[in-house]
C-alpha positions in Angstrom: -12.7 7.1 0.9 -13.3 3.2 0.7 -10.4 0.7 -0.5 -12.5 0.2 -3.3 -12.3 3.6 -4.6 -8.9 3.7 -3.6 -8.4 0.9 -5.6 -10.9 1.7 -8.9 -10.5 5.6 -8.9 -6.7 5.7 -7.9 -4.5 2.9 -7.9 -5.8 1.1 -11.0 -5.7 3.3 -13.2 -2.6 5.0 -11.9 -0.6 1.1 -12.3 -2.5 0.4 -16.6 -1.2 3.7 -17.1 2.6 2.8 -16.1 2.3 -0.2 -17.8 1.8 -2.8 -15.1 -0.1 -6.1 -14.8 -2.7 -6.3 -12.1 -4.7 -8.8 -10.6 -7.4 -8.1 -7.4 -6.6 -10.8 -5.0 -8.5 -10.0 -1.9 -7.9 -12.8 0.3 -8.1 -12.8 4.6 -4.1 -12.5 4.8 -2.5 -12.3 1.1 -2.2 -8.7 -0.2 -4.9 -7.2 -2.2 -2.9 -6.7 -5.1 -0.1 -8.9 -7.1 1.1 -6.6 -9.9 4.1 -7.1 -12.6 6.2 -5.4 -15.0 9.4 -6.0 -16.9 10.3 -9.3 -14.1 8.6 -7.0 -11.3 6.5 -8.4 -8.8 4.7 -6.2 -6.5 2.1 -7.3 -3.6 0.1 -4.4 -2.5 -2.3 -3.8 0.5 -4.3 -1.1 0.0 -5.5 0.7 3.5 -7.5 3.7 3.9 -7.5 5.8 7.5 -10.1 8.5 7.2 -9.7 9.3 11.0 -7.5 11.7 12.2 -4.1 10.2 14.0 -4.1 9.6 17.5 -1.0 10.9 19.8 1.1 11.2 16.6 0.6 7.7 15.4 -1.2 6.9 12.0 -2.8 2.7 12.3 -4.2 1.2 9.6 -6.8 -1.4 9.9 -5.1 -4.8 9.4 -7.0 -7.7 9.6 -5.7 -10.8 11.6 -2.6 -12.7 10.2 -2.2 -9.8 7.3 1.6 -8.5 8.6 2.3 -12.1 9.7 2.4 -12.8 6.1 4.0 -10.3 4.5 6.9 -11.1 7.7 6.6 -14.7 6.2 6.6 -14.3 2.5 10.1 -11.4 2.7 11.7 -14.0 5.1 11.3 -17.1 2.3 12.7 -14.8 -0.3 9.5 -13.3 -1.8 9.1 -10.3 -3.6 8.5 -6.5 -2.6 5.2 -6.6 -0.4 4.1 -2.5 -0.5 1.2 -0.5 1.3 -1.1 2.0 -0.3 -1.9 3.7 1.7 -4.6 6.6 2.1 -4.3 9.2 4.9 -5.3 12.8 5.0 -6.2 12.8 1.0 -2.8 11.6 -0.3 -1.5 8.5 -1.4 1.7 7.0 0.7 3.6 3.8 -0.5 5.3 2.6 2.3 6.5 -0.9 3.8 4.3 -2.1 5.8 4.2 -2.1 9.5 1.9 -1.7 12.4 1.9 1.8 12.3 3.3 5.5 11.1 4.7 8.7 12.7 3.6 12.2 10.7 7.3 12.6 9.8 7.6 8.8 8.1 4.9 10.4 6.0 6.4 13.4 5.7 9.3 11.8 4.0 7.2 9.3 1.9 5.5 12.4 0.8 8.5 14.3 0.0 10.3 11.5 -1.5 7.2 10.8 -4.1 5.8 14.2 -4.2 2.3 14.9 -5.7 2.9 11.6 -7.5 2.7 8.3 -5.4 2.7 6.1 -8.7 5.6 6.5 -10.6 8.6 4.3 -13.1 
């Protein structure tokens, strides 16, 4: 799995289907994603780890300055900043940090289920 088929096979259609506006931005440190609906905003980062964790820990790729300004944008009031993430063949949405346990997955994936993208 790439981000780009994350993005064009996944989270694209999964987002036009509930109804929300989406725009690629893809940009060294801003989110890949802004998307809207009804007043809205959502900043996405899409991140795929096809490698299996090591001692426990799940660590995405981020590139330099990334989680510097999601830190920057939530402190001056901005919007929800998200992470797709892919792991293990599932989708996770969670906020984004340097890194996961199996159990903050674990309760990601039993507090969105089968379905990541959702109302």
């Amino acid at each position: 799995m790439t981000e780009s088929t994350l993005y064009q096979s996944i989270v694209k259609p999964n987002l036009k289907k509930l109804g929300w506006f989406i725009y690629r931005v893809e940009h060294e440190r801003v989110p890949d994603l802004y998307t809207a609906k009804g007043g809205r905003v959502l900043w996405l980062e899409l991140k795929v780890v096809n490698k299996e964790k090591k001692n426990g820990i799940i660590k995405p790729d981020w590139r330099p300055g990334q989680l510097a300004w999601i830190k920057e944008h939530s402190k001056n009031g901005g919007q929800i900043t998200a992470l797709c993430l892919w792991y293990v063949g599932k989708v996770f949405i969670l906020t984004p940090k340097k890194s996961y346990s199996e159990v903050e997955l674990k309760t990601e994936e039993k507090f969105y289920g089968k379905h990541a993208f959702k109302e």
